[in-house]
C-alpha positions in Angstrom: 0.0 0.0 0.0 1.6 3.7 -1.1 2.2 6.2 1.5 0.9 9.9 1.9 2.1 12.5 3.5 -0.4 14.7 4.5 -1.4 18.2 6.2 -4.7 17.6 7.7 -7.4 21.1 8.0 -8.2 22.2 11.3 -11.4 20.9 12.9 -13.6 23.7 12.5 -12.7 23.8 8.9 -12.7 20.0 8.7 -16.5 20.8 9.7 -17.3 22.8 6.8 -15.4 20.8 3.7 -17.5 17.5 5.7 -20.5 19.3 4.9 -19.7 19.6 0.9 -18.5 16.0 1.2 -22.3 15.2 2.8 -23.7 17.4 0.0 -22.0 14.7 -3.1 -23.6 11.7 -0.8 -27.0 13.0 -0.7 -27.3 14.7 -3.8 -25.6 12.2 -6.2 -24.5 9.0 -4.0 -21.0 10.5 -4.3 -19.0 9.0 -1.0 -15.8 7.9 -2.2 -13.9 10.7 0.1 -16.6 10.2 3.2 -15.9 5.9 3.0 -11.9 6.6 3.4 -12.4 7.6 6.9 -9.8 10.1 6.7 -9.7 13.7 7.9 -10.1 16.5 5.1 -6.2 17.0 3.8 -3.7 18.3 1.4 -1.4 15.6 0.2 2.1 16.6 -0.3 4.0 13.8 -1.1 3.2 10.1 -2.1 5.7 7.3 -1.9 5.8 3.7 -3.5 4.5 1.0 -0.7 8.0 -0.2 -1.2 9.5 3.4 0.5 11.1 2.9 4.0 8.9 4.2 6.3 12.0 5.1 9.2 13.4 8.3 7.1 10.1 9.6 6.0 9.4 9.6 10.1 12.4 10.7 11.3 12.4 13.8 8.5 8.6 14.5 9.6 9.2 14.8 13.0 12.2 17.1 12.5 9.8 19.2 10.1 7.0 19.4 12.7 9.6 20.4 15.6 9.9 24.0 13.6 7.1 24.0 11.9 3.9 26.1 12.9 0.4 25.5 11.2 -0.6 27.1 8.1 -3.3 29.2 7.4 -5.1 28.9 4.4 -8.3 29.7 3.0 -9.9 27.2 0.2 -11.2 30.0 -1.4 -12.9 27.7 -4.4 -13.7 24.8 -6.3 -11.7 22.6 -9.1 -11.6 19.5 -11.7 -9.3 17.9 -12.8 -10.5 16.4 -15.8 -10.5 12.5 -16.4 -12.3 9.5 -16.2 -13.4 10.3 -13.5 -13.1 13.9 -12.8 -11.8 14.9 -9.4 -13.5 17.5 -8.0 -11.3 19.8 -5.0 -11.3 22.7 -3.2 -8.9 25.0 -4.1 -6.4 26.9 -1.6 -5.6 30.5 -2.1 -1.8 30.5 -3.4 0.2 30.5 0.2 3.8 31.0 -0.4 4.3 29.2 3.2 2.5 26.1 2.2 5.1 26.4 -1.3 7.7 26.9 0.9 6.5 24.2 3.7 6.4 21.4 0.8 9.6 22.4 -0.9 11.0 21.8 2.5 9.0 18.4 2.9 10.5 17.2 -0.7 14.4 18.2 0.2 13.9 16.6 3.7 12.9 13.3 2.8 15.4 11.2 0.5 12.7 9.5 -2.1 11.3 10.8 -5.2 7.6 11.0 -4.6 5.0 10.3 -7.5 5.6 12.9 -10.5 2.1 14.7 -9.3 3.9 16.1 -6.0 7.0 16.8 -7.2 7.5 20.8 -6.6 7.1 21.5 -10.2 3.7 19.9 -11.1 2.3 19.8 -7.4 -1.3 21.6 -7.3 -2.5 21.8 -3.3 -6.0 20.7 -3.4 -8.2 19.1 -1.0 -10.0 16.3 -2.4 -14.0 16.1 -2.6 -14.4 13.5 -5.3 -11.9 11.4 -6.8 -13.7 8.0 -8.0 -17.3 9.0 -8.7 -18.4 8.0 -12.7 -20.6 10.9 -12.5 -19.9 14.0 -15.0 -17.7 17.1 -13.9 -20.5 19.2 -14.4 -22.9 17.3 -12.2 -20.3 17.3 -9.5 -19.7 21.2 -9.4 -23.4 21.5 -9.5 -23.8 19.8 -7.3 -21.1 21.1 -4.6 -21.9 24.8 -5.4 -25.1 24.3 -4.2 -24.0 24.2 -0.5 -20.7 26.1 -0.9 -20.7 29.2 1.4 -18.1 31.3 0.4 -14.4 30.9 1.4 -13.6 28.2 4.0 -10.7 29.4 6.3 -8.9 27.9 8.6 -5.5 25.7 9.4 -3.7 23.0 8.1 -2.5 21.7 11.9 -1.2 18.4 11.5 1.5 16.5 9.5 0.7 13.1 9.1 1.9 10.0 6.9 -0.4 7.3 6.4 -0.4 4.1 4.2 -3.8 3.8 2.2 -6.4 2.0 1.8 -7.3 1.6 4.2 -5.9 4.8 5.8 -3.5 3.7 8.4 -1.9 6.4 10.5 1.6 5.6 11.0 2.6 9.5 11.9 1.3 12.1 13.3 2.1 15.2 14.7 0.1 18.6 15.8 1.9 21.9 14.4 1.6 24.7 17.0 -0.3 28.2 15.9 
């Protein structure tokens, strides 16, 4: 199973990107996101089940030791187009989350997957990645109960091994 390194959104944001992920389920039976049991996230980084898991941990905790949380604001919604589309919520550009994953990528000795290497890596927090539904259906959708800007933190580095999500790190950043 690959790994992820993750930063996980703050609970009271968590709260608000649950209720999009709610909105998919009821509205078009879209639950891939709610059935992986995992908290709302960015991924940063994922690794080949094959990756030692030791230096990923020991370069996380050093990260979270001087790290603080991030702010951030998803500030709107996203597709990537494909079969299926993936639909995500879209952080305002942060040049400390930029920053915080070029650091990640130089920290830990693996290449991760081309997607989140720090020239093609596009922070987004997944809403939908596995529904057979059309992209248009999706944003419809997801508009519908979208409220404006979601703000809050990104407050916890984690790396799990999926599916299913197992925590193997984890680690609060400080305000």
């Amino acid at each position: 199973m690959p790994l992820a390194v993750t930063l996980c959104l703050s609970p009271a944001a968590a709260v608000s990107v649950k209720r999009l992920l709610r909105t998919l389920a009821d509205r078009l039976g879209v639950d891939d996101v709610l059935r992986l049991g995992y908290r709302p996230h960015v991924t940063l980084a994922v690794f080949p089940d094959e990756t030692p898991i030791p230096p990923i941990e020991s370069a996380l905790r050093r990260l979270a030791a001087d790290a603080p949380g991030l702010a951030v604001t998803l500030a709107g919604l996203a597709i990537f187009p494909g079969t299926p589309p993936v639909l995500w919520a879209a952080p305002a550009p942060s040049a400390r989350l930029l920053a915080f994953h070029r650091h990640l990528l130089e920290a830990i000795p693996f290449e991760p997957h081309p997607h989140y290497r720090e020239d093609h890596w596009v922070p987004h927090v997944t809403l939908s990645k596995e529904a057979h539904v059309p992209a248009g259906a999706l944003l419809d959708a997801v508009v519908s109960a979208w409220s404006g800007p979601i703000g809050g933190y990104l407050d916890r580095l984690e790396l799990v091994r999926f599916r299913p999500v197992g925590i193997l790190f984890s680690q609060r950043l400080e305000a």
